[in-house]
DSSP file (Angstrom, degrees, kcal/mol; ACC not computed):
  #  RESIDUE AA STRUCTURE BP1 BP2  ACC     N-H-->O    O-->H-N    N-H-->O    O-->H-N    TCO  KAPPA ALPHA  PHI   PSI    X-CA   Y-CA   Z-CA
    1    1 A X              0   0    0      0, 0.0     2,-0.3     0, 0.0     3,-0.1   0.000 360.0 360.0 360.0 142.2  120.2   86.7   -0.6
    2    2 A X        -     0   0    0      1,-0.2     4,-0.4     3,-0.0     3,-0.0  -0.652 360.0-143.2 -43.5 117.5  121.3   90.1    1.7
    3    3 A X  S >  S+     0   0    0     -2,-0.3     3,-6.3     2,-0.2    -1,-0.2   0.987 102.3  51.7  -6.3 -84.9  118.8   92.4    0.7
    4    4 A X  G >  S+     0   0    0      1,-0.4     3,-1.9     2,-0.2    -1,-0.2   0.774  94.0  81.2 -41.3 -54.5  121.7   95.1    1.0
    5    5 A X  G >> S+     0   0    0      1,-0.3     3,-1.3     2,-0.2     4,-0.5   0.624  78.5  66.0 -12.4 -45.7  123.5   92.8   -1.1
    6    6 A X  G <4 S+     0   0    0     -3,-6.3    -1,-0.3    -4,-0.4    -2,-0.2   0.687  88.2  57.9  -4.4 -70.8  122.1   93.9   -4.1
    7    7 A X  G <4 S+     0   0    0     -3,-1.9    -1,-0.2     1,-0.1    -2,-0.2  -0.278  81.4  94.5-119.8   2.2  123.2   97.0   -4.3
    8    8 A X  T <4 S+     0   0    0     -3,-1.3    -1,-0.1    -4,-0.1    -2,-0.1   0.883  94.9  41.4 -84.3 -73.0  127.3   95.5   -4.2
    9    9 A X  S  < S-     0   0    0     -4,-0.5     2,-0.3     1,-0.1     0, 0.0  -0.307 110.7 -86.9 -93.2-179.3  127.2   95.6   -8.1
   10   10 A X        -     0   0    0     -3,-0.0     2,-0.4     1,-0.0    -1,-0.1  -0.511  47.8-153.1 -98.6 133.7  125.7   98.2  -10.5
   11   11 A X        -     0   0    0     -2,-0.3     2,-0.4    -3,-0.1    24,-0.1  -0.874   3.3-149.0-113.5 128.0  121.9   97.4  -11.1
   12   12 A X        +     0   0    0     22,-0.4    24,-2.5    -2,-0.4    25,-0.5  -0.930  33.7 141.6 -89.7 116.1  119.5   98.4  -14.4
   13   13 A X  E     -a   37   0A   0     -2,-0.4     2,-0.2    22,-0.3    25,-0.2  -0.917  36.8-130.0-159.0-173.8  116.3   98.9  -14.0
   14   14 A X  E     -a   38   0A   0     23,-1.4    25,-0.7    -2,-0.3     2,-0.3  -0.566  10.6-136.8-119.8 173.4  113.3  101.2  -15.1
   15   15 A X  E     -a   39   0A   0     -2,-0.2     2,-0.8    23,-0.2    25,-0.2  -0.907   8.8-161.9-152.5 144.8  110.4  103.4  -13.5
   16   16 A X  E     +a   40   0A   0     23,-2.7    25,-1.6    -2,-0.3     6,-0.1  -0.820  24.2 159.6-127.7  84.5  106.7  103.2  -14.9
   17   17 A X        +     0   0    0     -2,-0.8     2,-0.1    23,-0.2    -1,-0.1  -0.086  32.5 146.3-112.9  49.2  105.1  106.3  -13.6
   18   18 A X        -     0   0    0      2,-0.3    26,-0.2    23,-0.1     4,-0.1  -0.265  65.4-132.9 -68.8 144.3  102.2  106.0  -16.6
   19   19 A X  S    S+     0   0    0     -2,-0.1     2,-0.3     2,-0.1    23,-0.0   0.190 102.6  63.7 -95.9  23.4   98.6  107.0  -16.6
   20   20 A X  S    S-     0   0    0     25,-0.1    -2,-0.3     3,-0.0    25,-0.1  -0.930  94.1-115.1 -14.8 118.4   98.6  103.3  -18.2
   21   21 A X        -     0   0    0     -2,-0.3    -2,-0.1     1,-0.1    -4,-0.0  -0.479  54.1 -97.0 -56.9 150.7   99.6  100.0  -16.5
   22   22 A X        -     0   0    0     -4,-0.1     2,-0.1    -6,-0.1    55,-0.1  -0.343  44.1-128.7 -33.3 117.9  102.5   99.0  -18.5
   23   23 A X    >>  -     0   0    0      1,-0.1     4,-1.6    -3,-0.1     3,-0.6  -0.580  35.0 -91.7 -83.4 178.3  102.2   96.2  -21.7
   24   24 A X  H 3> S+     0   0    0      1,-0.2     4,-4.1     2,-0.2    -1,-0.1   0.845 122.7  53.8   0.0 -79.7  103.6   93.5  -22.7
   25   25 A X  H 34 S+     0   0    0      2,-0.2    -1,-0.2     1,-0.1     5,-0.1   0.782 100.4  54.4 -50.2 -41.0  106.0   95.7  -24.8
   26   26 A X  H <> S+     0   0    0     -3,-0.6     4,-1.4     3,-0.1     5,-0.3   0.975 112.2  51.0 -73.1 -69.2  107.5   98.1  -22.3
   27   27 A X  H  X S+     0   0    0     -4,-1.6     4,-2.0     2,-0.2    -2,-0.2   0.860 111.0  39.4 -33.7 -52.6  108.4   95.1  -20.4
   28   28 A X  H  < S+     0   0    0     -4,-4.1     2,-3.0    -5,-0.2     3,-0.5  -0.107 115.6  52.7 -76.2-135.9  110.2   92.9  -22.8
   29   29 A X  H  > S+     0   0    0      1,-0.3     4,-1.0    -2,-0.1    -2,-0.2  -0.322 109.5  55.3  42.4 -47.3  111.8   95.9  -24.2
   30   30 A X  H  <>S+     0   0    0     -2,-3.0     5,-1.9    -4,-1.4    -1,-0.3   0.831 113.8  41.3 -21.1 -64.5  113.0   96.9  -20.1
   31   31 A X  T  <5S+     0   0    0     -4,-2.0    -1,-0.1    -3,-0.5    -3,-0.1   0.661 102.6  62.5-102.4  -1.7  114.3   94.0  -19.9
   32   32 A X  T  45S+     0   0    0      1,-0.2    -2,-0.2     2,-0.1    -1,-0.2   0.948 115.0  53.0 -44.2 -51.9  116.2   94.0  -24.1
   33   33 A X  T  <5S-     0   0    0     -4,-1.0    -2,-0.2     1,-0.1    -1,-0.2   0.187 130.0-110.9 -91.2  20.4  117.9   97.0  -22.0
   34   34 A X  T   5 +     0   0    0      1,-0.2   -22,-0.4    -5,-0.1     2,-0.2   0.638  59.5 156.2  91.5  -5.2  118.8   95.1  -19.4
   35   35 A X      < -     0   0    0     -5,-1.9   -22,-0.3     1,-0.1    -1,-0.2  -0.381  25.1-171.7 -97.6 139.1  116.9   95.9  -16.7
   36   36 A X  S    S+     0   0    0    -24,-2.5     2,-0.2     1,-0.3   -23,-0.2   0.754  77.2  37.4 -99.7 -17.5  116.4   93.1  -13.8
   37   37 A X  E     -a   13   0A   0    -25,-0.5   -23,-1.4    -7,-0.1    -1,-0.3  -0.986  55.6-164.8-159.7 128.2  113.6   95.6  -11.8
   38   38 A X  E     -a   14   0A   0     45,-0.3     2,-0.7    -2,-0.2   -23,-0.2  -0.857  11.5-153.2-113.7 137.7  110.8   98.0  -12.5
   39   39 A X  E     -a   15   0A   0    -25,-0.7   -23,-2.7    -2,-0.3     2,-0.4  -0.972  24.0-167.8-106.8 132.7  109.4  100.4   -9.8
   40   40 A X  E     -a   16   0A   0     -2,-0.7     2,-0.5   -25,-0.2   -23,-0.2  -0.822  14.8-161.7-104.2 153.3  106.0  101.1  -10.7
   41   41 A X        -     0   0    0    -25,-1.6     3,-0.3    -2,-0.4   -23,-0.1  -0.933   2.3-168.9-148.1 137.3  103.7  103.6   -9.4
   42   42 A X        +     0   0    0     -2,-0.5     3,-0.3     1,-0.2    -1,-0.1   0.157  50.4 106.9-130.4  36.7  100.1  103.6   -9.8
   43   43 A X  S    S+     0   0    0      1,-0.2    -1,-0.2     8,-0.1     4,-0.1   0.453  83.2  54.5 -81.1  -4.5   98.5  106.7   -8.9
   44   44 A X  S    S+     0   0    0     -3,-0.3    -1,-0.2   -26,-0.2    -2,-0.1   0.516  82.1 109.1 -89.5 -10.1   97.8  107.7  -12.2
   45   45 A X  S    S-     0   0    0     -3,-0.3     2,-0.5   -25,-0.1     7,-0.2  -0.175  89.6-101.2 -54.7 175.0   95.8  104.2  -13.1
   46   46 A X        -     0   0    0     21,-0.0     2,-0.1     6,-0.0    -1,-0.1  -0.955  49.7-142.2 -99.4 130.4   92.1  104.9  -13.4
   47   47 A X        -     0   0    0     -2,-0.5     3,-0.1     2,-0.4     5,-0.0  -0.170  14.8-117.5 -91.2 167.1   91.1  103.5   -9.7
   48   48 A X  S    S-     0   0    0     -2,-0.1     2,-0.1     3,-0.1    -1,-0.1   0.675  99.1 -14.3 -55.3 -57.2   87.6  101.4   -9.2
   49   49 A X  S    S-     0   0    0     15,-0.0    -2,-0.4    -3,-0.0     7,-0.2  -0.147 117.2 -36.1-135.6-138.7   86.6  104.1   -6.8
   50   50 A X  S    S+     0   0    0      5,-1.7     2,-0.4     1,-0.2     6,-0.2   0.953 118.2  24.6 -36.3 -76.5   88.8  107.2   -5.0
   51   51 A X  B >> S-B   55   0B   0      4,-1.5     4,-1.8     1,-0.0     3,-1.6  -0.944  95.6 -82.6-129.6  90.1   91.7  105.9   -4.4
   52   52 A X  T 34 S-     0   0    0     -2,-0.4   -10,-0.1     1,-0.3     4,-0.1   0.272  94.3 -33.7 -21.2 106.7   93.8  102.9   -5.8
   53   53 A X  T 34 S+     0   0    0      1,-0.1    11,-0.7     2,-0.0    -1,-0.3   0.214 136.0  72.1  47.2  -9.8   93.3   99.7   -4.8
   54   54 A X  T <4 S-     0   0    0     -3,-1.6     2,-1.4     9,-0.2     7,-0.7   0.653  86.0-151.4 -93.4 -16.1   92.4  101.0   -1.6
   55   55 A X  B  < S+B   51   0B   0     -4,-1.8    -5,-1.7     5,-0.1    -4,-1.5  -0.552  75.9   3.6  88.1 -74.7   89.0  102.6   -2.8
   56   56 A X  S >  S-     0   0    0     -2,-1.4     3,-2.0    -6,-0.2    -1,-0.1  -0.851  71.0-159.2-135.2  96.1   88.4  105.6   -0.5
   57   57 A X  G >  S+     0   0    0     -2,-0.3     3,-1.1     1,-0.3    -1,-0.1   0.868  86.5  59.9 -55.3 -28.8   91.4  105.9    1.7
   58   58 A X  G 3  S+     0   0    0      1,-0.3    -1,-0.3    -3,-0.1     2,-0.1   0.718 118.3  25.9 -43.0 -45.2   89.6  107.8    4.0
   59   59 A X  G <  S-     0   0    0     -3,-2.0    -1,-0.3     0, 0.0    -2,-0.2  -0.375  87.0-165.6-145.3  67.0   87.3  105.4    4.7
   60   60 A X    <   +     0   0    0     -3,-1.1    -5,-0.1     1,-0.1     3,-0.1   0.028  22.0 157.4 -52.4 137.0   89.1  102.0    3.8
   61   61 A X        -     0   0    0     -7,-0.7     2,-0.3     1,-0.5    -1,-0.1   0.399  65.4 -41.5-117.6 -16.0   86.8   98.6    3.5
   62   62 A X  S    S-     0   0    0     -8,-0.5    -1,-0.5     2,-0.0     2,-0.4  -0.933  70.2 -66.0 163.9 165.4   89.0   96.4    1.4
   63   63 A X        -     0   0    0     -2,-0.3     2,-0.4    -3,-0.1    -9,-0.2  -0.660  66.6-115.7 -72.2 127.1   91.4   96.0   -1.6
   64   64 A X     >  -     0   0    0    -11,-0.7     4,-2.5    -2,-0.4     5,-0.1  -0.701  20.9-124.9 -73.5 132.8   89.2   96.8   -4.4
   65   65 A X  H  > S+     0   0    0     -2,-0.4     4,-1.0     1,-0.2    -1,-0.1   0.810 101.0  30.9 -44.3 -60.0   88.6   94.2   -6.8
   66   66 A X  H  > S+     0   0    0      2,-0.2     4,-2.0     1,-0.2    -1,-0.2   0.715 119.3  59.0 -91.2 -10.3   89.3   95.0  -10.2
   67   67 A X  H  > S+     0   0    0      2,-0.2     4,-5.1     1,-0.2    -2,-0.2   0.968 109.9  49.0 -49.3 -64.4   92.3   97.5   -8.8
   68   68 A X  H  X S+     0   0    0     -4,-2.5     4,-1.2     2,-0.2    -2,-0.2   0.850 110.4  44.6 -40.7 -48.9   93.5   94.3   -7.4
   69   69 A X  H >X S+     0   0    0     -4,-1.0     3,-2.6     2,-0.2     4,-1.0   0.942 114.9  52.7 -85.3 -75.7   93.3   92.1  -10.7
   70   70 A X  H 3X S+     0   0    0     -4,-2.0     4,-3.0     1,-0.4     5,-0.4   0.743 106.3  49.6 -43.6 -58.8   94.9   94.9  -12.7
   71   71 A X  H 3< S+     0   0    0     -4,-5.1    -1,-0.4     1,-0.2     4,-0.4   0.504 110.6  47.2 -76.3  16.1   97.5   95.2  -10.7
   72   72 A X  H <X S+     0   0    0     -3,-2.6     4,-2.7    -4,-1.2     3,-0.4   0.816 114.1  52.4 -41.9 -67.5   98.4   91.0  -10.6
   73   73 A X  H  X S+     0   0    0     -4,-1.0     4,-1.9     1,-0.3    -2,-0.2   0.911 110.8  44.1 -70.1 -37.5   98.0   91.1  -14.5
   74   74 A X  H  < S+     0   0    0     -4,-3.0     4,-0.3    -5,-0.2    -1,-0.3   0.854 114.2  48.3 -46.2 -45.1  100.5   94.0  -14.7
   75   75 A X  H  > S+     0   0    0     -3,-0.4     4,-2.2    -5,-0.4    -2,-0.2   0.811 115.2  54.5 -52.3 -43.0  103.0   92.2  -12.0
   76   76 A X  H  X S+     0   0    0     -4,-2.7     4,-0.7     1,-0.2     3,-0.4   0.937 106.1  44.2 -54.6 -53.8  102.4   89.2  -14.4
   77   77 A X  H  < S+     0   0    0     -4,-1.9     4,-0.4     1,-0.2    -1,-0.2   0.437 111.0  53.4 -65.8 -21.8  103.4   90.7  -17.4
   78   78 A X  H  >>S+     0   0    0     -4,-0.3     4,-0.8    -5,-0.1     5,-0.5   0.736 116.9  42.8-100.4 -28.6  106.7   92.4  -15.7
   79   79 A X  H  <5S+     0   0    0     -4,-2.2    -2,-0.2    -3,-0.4    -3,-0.1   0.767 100.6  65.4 -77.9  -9.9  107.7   88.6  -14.5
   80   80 A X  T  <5S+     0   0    0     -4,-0.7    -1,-0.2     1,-0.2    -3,-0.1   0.899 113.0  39.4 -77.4 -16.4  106.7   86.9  -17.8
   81   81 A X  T  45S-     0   0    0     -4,-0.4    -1,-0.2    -5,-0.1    -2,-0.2   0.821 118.3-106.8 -82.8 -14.6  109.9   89.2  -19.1
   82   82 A X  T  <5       0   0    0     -4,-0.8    -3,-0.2   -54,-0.0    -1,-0.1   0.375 360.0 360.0 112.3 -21.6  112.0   88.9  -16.6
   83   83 A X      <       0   0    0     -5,-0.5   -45,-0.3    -6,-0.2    -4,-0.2   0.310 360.0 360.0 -52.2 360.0  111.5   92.2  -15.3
């Protein structure tokens, strides 16, 4: 599909700008209302270290582990609805 293409008809969607990843329930519920796409933003999670998933941005080494798994199970949880 066009990327741009998208954007031809009128689109529902959500934004999760939480000091919590999202559950279960805000997802199906997103997607009761219709919603096909969630932006999320995750500078309010509680990070591993500094800096989300990145650790210390300043002085990067890796994707942090459990940064990493949270966000997968959260990603999971927004496709198992459909979000």
């Amino acid at each position: 599909m066009d990327s741009i293409a998208f954007w031809d008809s009128p689109q529902h969607g959500g934004n999760s700008f939480n000091r919590l990843p999202p559950d279960q329930a805000y997802f199906t519920a997103l997607k009761g209302y219709g919603a096909s796409w969630v932006r999320l933003s995750w500078d309010k999670w509680q990070p591993e270290q500094r800096d989300f998933l990145l650790g210390n941005a300043d002085h990067y080494q890796g994707l942090m582990a459990q940064d990493l798994h949270t966000l997968k199970e959260t990603l999971a949880r927004a496709h198992a609805a459909g979000a």
